[in-house]
ROPAKOL-511023 format. One record per residue: residue number from 1; chain; z, y, x of N, C-alpha, C, O, CB in turn. Coordinates in nm, 3 decimals, decimal comma. Glycine has a CB too. Layout:
// residues N
PT NUM A Z Y X Z Y X Z Y X Z Y X Z Y X
...
END
This chain:
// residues 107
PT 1 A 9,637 4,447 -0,460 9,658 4,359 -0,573 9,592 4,224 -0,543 9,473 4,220 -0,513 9,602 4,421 -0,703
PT 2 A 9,657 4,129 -0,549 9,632 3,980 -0,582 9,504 3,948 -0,663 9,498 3,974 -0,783 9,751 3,926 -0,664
PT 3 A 9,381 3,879 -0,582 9,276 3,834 -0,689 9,314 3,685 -0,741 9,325 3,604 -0,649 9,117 3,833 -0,622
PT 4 A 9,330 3,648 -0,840 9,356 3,542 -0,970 9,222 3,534 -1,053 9,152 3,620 -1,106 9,490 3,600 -1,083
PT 5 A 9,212 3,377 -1,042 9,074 3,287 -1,076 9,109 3,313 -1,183 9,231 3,302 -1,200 9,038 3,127 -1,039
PT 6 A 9,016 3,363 -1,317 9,035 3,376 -1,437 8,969 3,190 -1,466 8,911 3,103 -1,402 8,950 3,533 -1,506
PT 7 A 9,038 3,216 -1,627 8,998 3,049 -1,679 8,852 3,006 -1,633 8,812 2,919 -1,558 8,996 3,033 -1,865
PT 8 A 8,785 3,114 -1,718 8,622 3,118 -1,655 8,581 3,054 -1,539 8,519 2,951 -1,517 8,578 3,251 -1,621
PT 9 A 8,634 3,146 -1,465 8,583 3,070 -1,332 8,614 2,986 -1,233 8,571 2,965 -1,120 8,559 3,125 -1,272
PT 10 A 8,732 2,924 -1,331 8,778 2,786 -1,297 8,709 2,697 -1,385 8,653 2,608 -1,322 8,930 2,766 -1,310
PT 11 A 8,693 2,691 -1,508 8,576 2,612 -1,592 8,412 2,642 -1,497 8,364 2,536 -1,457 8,569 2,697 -1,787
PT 12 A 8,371 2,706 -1,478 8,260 2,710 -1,399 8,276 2,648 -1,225 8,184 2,607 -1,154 8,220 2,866 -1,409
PT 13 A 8,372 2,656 -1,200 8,409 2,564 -1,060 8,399 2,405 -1,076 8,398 2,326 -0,982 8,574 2,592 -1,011
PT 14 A 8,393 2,383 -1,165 8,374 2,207 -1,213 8,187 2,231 -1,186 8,144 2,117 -1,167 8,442 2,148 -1,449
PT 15 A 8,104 2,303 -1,180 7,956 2,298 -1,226 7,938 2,339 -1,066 7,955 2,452 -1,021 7,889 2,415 -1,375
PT 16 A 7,904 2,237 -1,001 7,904 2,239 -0,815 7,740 2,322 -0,863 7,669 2,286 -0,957 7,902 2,019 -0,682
PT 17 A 7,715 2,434 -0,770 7,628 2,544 -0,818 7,470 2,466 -0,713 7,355 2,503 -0,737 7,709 2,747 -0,762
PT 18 A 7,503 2,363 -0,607 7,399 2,344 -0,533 7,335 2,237 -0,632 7,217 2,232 -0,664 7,431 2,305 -0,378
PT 19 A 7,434 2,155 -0,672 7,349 2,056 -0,771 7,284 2,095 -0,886 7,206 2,032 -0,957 7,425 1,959 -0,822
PT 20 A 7,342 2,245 -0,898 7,247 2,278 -1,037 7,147 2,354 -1,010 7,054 2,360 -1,091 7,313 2,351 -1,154
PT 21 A 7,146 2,413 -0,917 7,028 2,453 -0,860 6,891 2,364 -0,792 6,779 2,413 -0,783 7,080 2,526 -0,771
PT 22 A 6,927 2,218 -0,745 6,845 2,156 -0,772 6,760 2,056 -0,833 6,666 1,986 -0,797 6,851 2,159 -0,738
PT 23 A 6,878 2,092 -1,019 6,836 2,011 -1,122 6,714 2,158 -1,144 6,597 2,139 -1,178 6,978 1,954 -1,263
PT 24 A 6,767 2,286 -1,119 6,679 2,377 -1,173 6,520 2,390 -1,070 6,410 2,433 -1,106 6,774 2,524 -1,183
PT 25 A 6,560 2,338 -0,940 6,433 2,323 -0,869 6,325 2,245 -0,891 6,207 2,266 -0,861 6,453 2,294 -0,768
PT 26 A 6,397 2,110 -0,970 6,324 1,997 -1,049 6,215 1,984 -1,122 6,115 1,914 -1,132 6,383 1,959 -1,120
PT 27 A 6,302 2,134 -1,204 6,201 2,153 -1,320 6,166 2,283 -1,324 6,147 2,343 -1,430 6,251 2,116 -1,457
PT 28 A 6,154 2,333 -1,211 6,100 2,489 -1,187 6,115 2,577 -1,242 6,036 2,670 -1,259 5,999 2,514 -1,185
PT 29 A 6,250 2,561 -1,290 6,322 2,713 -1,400 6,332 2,807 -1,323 6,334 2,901 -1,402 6,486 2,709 -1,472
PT 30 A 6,337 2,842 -1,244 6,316 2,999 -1,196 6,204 3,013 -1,139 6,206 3,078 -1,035 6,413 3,057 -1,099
PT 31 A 6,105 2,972 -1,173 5,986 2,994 -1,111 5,857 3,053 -1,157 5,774 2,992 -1,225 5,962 2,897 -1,074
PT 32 A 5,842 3,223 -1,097 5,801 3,292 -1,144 5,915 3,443 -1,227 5,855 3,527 -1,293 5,723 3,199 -1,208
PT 33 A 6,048 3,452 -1,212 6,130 3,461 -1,296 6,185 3,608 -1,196 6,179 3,599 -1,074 6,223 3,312 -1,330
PT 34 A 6,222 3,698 -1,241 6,260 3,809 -1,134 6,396 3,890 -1,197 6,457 3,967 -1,123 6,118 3,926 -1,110
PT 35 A 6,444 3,865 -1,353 6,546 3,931 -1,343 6,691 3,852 -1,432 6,805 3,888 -1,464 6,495 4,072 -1,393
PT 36 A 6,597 3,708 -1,448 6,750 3,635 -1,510 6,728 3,462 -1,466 6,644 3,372 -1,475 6,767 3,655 -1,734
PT 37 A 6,851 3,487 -1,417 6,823 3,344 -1,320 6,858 3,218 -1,399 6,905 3,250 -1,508 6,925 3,339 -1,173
PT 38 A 6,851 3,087 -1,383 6,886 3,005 -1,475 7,054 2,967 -1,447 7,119 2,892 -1,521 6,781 2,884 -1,469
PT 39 A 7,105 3,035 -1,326 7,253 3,017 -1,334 7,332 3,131 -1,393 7,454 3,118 -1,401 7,305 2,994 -1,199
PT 40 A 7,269 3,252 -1,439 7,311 3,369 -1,516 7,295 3,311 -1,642 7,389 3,312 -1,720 7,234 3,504 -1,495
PT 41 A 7,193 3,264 -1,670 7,158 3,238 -1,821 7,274 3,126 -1,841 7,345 3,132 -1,942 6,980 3,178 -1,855
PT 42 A 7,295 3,007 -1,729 7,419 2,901 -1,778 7,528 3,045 -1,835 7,541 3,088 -1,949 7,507 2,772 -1,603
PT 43 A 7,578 3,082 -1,734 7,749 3,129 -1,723 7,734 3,225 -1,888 7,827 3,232 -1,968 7,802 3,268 -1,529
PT 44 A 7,618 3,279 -1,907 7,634 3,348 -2,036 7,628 3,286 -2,144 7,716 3,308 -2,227 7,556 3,438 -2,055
PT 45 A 7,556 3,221 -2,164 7,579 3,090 -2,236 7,718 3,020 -2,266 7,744 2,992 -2,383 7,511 2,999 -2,164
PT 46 A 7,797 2,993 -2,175 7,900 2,935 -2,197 8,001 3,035 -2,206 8,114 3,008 -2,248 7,920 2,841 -2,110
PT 47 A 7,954 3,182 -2,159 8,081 3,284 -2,226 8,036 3,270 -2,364 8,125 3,249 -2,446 8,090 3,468 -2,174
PT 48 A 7,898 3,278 -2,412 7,888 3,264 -2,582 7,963 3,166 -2,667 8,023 3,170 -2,775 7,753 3,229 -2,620
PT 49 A 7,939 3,090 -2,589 8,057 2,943 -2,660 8,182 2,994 -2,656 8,253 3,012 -2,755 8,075 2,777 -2,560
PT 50 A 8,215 3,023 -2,524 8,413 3,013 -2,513 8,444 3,116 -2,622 8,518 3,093 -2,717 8,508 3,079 -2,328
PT 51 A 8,370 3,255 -2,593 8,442 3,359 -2,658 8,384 3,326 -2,813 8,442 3,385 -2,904 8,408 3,522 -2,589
PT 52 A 8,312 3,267 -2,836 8,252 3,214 -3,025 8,205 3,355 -3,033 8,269 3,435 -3,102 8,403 3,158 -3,192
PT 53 A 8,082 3,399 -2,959 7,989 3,517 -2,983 7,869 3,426 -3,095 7,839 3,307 -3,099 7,910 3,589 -2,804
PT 54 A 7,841 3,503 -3,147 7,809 3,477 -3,277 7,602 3,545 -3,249 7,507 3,470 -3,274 7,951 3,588 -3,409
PT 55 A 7,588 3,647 -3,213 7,426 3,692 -3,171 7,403 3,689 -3,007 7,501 3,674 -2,934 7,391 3,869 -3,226
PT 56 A 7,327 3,697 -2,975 7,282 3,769 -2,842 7,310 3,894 -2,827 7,346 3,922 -2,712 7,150 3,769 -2,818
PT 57 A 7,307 4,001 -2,918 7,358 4,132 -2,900 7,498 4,143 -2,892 7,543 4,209 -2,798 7,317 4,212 -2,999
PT 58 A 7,568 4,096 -2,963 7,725 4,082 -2,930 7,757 3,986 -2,800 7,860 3,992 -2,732 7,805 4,014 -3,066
PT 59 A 7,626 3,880 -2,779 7,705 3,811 -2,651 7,693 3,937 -2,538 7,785 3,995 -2,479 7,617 3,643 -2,586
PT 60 A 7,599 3,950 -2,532 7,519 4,041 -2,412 7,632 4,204 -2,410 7,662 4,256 -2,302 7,300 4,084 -2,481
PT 61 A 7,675 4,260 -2,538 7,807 4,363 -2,503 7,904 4,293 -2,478 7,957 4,335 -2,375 7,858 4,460 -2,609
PT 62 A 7,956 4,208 -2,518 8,089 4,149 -2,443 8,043 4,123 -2,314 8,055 4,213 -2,232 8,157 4,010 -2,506
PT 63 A 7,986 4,004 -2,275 7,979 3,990 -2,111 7,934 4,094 -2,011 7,956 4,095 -1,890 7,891 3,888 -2,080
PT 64 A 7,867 4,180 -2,085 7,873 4,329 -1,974 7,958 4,416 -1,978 7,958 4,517 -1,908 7,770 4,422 -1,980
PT 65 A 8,056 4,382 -2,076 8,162 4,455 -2,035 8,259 4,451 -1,937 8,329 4,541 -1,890 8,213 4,461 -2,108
PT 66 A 8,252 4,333 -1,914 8,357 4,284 -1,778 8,292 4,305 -1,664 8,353 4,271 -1,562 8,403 4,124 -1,768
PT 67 A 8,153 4,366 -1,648 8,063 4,366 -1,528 8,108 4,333 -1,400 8,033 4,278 -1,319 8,009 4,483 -1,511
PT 68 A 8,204 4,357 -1,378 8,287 4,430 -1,218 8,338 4,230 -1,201 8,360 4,170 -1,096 8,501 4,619 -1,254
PT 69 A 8,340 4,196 -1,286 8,385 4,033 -1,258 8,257 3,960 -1,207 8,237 3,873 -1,122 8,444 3,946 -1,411
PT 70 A 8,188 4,020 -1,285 8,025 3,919 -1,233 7,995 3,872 -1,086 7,956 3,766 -1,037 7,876 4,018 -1,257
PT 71 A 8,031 4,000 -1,032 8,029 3,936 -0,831 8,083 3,818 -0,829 8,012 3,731 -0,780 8,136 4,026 -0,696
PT 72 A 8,235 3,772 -0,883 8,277 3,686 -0,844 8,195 3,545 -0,920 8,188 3,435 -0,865 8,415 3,714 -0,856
PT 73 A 8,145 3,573 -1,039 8,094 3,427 -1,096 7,943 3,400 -1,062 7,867 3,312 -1,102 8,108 3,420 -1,267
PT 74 A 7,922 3,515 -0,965 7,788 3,475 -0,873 7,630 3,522 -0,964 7,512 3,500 -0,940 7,792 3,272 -0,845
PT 75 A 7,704 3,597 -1,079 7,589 3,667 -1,200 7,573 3,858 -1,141 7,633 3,919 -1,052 7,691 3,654 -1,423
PT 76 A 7,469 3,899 -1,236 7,437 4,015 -1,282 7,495 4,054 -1,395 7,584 3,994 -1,456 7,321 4,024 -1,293
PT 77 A 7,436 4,168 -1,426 7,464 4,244 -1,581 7,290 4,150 -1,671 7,185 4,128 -1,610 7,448 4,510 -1,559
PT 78 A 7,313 4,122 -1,789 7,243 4,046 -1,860 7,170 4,172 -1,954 7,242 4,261 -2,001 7,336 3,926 -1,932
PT 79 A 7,023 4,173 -1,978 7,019 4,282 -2,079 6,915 4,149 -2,184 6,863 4,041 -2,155 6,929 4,474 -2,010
PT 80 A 6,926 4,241 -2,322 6,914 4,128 -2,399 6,787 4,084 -2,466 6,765 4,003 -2,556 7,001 4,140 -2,488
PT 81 A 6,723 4,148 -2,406 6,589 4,076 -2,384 6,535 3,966 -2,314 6,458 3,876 -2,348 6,527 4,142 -2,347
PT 82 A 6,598 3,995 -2,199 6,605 3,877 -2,061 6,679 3,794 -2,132 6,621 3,691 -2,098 6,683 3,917 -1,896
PT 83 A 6,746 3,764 -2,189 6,854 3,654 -2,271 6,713 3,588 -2,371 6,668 3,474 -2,354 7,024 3,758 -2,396
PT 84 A 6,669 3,672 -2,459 6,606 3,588 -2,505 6,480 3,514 -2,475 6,442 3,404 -2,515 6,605 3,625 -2,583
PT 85 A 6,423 3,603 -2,393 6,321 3,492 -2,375 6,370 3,408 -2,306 6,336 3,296 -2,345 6,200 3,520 -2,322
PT 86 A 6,455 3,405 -2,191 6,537 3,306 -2,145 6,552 3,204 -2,220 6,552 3,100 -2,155 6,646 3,346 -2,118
PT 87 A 6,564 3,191 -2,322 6,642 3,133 -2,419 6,537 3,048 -2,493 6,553 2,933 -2,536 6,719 3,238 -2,509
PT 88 A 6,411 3,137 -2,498 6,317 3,074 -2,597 6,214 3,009 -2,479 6,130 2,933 -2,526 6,238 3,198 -2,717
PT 89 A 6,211 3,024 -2,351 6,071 2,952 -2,235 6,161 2,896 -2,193 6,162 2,811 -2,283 5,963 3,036 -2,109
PT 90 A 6,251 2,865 -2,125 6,274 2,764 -1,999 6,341 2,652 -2,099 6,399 2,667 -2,206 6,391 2,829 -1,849
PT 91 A 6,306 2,522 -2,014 6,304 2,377 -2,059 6,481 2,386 -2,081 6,562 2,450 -2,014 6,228 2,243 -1,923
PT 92 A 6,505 2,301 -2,194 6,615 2,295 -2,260 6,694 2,148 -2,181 6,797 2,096 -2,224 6,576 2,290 -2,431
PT 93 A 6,630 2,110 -2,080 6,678 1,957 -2,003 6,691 2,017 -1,861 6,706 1,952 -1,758 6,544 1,805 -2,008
PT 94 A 6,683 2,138 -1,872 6,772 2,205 -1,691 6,919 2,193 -1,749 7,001 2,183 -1,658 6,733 2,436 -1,619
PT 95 A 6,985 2,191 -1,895 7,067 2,236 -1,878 7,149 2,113 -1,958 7,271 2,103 -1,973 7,060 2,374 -1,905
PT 96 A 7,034 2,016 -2,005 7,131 1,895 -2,048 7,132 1,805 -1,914 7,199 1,702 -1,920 7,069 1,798 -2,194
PT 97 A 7,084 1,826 -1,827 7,077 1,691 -1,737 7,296 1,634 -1,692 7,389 1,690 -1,635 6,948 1,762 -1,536
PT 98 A 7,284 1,555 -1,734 7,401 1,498 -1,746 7,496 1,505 -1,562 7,613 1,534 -1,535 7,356 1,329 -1,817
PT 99 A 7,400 1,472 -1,488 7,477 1,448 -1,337 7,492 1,641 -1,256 7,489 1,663 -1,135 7,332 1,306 -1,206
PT 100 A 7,503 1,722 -1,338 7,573 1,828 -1,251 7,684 1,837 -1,230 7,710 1,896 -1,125 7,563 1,930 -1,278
PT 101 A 7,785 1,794 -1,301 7,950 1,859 -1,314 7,966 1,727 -1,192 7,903 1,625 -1,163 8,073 1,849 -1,521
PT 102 A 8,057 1,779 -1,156 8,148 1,678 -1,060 8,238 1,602 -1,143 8,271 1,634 -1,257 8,242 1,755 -0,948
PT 103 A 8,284 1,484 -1,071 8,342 1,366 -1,142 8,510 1,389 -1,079 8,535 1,399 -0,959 8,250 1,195 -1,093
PT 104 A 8,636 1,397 -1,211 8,800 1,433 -1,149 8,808 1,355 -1,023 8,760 1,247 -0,989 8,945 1,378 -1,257
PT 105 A 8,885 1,448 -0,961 8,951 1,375 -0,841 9,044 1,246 -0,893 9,068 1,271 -1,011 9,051 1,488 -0,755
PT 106 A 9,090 1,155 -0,867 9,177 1,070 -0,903 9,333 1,145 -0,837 9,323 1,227 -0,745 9,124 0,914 -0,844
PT 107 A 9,428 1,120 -0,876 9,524 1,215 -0,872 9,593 1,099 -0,760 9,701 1,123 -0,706 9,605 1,271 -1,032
END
């Protein structure tokens, strides 16, 4: 069977993963950190948005339900504890810094 880029991980292909890793080196978001990385915490995050998950407990069963996809978006399985403190310690400007996404190709 044919593997096909779901929307997902064509919306996450715009977020070049080296530049965000060294907006996250910047400010030392994974440092010290052993089971939720600050590029797991992005991609779940923005499944919370797309899919309009409403808690952390409902985000955290939906996105582990698809587990077997996670290899490809470069994540783990999320448990929801690790979500929140995630959520509540690391600096809230790893993830506004404006220069990660890449700029359109001109056609």
């Amino acid at each position: 069977m044919k593997y096909h880029n779901s929307v997902f991980q064509q919306l996450l292909k715009t977020i070049p993963r080296h530049q965000f890793q060294k907006v996250v080196d910047r400010h030392n978001g994974d440092h010290r950190i052993r089971t939720l990385s600050c590029w797991t915490q992005l991609v779940a995050m923005m499944f919370a948005q797309l899919a309009s998950r409403v808690s952390i407990r409902d985000l955290v069963e939906n996105f582990n339900t698809c587990h077997n996809h996670h290899y490809h978006l470069g994540v783990s399985r999320t448990k929801r504890s690790s979500l929140s403190d995630a959520n509540s310690t690391r600096a809230a400007s790893i993830f506004l810094s404006g220069r990660i996404s890449e700029k359109p190709k001109a056609a």
